[in-house]
C-alpha positions in Angstrom: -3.1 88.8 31.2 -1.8 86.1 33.6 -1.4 89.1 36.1 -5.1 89.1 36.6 -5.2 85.2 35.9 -2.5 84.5 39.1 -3.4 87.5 41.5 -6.6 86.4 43.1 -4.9 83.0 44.2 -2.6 85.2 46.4 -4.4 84.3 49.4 -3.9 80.5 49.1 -0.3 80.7 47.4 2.0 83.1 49.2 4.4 82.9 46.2 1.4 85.0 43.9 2.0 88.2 45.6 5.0 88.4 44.1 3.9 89.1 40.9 2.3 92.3 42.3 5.8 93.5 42.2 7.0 95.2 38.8 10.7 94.5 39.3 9.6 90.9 39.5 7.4 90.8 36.0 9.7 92.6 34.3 12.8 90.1 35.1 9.7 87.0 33.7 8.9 89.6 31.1 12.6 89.8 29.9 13.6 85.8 30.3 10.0 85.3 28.1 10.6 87.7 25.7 14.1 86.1 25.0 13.0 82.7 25.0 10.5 83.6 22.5 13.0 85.1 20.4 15.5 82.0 20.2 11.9 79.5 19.7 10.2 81.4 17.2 13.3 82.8 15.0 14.5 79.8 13.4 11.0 79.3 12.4 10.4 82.6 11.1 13.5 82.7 9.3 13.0 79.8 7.6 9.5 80.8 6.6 11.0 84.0 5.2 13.9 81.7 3.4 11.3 79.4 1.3 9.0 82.3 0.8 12.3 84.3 -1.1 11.7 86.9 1.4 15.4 88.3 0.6 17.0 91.9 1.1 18.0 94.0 -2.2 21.2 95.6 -1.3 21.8 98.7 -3.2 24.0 98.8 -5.9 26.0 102.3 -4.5 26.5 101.1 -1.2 29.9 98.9 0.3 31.0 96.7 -1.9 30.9 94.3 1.3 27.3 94.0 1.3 26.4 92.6 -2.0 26.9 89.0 -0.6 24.0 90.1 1.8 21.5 90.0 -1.2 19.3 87.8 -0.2 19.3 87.1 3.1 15.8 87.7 4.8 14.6 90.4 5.8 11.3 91.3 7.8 13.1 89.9 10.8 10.8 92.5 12.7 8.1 89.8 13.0 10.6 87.9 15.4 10.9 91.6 17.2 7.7 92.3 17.7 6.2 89.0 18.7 9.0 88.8 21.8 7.6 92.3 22.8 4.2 92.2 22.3 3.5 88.3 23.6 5.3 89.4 26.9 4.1 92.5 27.7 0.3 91.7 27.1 1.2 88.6 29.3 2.6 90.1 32.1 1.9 94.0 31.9 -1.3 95.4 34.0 -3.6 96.0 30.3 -5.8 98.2 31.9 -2.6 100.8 32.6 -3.1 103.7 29.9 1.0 103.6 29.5 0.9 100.1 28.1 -2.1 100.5 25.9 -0.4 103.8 24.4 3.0 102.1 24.1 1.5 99.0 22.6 -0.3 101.0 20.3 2.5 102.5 18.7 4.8 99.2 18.6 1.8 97.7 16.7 0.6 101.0 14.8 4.3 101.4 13.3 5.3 97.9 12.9 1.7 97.4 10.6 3.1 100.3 8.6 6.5 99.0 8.3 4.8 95.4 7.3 3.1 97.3 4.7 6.6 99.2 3.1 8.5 95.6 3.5 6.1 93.7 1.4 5.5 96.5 -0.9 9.2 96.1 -1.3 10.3 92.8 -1.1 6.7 90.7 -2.2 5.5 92.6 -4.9 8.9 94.5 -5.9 8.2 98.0 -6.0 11.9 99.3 -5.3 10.7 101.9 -3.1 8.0 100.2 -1.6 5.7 101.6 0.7 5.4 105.6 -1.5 7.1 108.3 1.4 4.2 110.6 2.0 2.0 107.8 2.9 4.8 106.5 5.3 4.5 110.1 6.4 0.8 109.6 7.0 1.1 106.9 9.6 3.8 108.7 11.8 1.6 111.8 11.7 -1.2 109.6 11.9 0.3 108.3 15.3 1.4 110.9 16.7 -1.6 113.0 16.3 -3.5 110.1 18.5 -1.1 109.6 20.9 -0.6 113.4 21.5 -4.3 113.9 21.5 -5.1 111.1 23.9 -2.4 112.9 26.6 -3.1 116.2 25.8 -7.0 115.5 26.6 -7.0 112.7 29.1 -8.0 113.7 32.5 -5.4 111.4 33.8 -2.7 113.5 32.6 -4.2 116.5 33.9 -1.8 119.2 35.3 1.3 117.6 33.4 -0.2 116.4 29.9 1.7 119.7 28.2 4.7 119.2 30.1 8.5 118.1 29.3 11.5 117.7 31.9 14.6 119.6 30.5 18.2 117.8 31.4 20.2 119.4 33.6 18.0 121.5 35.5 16.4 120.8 38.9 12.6 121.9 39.4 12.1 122.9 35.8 9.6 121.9 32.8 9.1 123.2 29.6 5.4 124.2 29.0 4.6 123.7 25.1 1.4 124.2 25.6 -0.8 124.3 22.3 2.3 123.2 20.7 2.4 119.9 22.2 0.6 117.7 19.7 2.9 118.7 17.0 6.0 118.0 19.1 4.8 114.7 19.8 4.3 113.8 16.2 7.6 115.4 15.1 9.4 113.4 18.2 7.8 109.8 16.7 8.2 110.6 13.1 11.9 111.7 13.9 12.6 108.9 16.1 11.4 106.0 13.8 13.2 107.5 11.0 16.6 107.5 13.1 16.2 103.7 14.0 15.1 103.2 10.5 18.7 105.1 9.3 20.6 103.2 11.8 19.2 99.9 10.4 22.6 99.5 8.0 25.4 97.0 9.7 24.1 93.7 11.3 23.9 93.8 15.2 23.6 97.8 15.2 20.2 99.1 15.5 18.8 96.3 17.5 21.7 96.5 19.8 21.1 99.9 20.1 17.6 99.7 20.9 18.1 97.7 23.5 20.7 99.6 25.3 18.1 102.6 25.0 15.7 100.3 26.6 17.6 99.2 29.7 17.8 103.7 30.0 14.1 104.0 29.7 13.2 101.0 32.2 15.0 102.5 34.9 13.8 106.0 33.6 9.9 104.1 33.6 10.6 102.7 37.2 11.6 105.7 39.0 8.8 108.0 37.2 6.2 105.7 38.8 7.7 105.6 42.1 6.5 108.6 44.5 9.5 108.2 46.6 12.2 108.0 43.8 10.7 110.8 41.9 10.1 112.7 45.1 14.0 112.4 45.6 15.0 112.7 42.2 12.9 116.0 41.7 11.4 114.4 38.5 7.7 114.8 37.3 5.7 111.9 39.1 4.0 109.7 37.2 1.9 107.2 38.9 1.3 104.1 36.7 4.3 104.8 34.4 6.2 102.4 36.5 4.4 99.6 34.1 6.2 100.8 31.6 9.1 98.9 33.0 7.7 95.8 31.8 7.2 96.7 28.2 11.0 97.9 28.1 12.1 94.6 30.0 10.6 92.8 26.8 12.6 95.0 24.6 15.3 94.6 26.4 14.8 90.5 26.2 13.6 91.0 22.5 16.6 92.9 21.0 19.2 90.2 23.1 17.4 87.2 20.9 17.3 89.0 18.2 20.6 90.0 18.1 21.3 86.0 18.5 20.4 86.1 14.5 20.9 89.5 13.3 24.7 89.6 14.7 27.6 89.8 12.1 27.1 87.7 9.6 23.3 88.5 9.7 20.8 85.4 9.4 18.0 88.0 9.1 17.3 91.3 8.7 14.6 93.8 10.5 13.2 95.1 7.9 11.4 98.4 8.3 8.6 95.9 10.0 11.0 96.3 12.8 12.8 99.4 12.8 9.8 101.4 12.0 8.1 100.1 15.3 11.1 100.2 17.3 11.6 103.4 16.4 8.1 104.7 17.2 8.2 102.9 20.9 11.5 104.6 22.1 10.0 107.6 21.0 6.8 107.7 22.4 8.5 105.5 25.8 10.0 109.9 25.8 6.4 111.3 25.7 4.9 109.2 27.7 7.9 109.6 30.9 7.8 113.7 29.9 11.8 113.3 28.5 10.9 114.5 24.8 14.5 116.3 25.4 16.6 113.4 27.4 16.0 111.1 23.7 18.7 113.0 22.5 21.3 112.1 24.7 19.9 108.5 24.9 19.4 107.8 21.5 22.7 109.6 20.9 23.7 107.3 18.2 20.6 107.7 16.3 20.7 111.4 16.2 24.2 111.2 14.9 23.3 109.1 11.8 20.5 111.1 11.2 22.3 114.4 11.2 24.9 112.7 9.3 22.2 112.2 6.5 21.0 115.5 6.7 24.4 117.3 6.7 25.6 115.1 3.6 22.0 116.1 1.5 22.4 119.3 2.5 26.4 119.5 1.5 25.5 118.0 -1.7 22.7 120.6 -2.6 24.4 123.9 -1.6 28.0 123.1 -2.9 27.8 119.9 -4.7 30.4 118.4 -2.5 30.3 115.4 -0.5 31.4 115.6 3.4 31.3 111.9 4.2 32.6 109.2 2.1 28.7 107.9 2.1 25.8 108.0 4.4 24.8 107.1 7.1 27.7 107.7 9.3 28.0 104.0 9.6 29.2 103.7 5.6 31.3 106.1 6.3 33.7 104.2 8.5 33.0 101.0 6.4 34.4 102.8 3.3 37.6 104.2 5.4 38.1 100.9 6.0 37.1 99.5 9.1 35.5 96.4 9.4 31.5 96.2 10.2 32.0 94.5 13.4 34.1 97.0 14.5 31.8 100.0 13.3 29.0 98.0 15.2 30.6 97.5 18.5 31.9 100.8 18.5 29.2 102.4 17.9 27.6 99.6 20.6 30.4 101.5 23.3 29.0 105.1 22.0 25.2 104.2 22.9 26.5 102.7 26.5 28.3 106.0 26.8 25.5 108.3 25.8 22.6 105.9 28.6 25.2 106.3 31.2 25.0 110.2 30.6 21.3 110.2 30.5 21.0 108.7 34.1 23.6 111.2 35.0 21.9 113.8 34.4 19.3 113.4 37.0 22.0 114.1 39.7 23.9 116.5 37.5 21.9 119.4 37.8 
């Protein structure tokens, strides 16, 4: 918005052209995004406080958390107002990456709104029923896969996906796109969602994921980079940039509350969204596959889940002490900061591979 408000004064103030450059509104879109987040929280989080907006900790989890009850939750709201409020400031609006992107933040976070109030307002323990959860992810990724599948602007690339570790080769998935992109945003929400446990985790690892996909964003928008990284071109994805410099600025304030001991909580009004932009940040840079080295962390608590159900069911035996993975350690006795930053140290690891993998091929 204030692109278009400051760009036609660039021929009487020199200084203006600078915001022609992406590098340069994504460092104002970073500093906003974080300034918003250290203004607005105290406010929100005392809104949340006299309203009783308070988390229910679960009676079979660590013992450690039950002095948590209480503290608010739907933290998201801080989240999503030092992403949104920055990107629609600074972002070109008219770019089809930063609509799609920004429908998804808001399309997940509404739906995460929805399961926190259910939950939290009105007490229905398991708030927001699963299949209609379910709904909205499908619901989402059936738009945003039908809007790249069809657009002309994404013609000769809409079905295509870059496979790590290989130079000069795409995977085709032709009329199995669509569902690949709603499986990829359903899963990916879900895993920020799991990850949402410790104080300081998820958003910390959210943001390291988004420092990965800026870079990722710029150099898919640049002919030159792409050209020399023998990655698909994608011209306009460079404004994606932006959005993740806001996430990147977002998660840092966040994490000014929501590190150990937690002043707030997410909620699902924040993990939910979160969750859906990383993923659909993937789709829309054609690195469905690369998620799963950069969101490393969140695969391994999800898997964790599943492989703990699945013990349970087949031979009625328990693998880890409790899931997610995170519990796990908590209940072998480290300490949550230490399972945080840890796991903090793990997500580095697993971006630094992800970048890696553009020359290791």
């Amino acid at each position: 918005m204030i692109y278009y408000l400051l760009l036609p004064l660039r021929d009487i103030i020199s200084g203006i052209n600078l915001f022609r450059y992406i590098t340069f509104r994504s460092a104002i879109a970073a500093i906003t995004a974080l300034v918003i987040s250290l203004f607005v929280g105290p406010y929100i989080i005392r809104k949340l406080s006299e309203m009783q907006i308070g988390e229910q900790i679960r009676n079979d989890g660590p013992a450690t958390h039950l002095k948590k009850a209480g503290t608010p939750t739907m933290g998201g709201l801080i989240v999503l107002a030092a992403v949104l409020i920055p990107t629609v400031l600074w972002a070109k609006l008219d770019n089809i990456y930063i609509g799609l992107i920004l429908l998804a933040t808001i399309w997940m976070g509404a739906v995460g709104f929805i399961d926190d109030y259910l939950k939290v307002v009105k007490k229905l323990k398991k708030g927001l029923i699963a299949r209609y959860k379910l709904m909205g992810q499908i619901g989402l990724g059936l738009v945003v896969g039908s809007i790249l599948y069809f657009s002309p602007q994404f013609e000769g690339v809409n079905t295509l996906s870059t496979l790590p570790f290989f130079k000069n080769y795409e995977i085709d998935f032709g009329y199995l796109y669509i569902p690949m992109v709603i499986f990829v945003i359903t899963a990916t929400s879900n895993s920020v969602n799991l990850t949402d446990g410790l104080d300081g985790l998820a958003i910390g690892l959210v943001g390291i994921s988004a420092l990965a996909w800026a870079a990722i964003a710029y150099v898919s928008g640049r002919v030159d980079f792409s050209g020399y990284l023998n990655i698909i071109y994608l011209p306009g994805a460079a404004e994606l940039t932006v959005f993740c410099a806001s996430l990147i600025g977002a998660s840092l304030g966040f994490l000014w509350y929501n590190s150990y001991p937690a002043k707030v909580f997410m909620g699902d009004t924040g993990s939910l969204a979160l969750g859906s932009a990383l993923g659909t940040l993937a789709i829309l840079l054609k690195k469905e596959l690369l998620l799963l080295i950069i969101g490393g962390v969140f695969v391994a608590e999800t898997l964790s889940v599943i492989i703990q159900v699945g013990s349970y069911k087949l031979r009625k035996k328990r693998i880890l002490k409790m899931a997610p993975i995170h519990h796990h350690f908590e209940l072998s006795g480290w300490e949550e900061p230490r399972v945080v930053v840890r796991f903090w140290i793990i997500g580095i690891l697993f971006a630094l591979l992800s970048l890696a993998t553009f020359k290791i091929r």
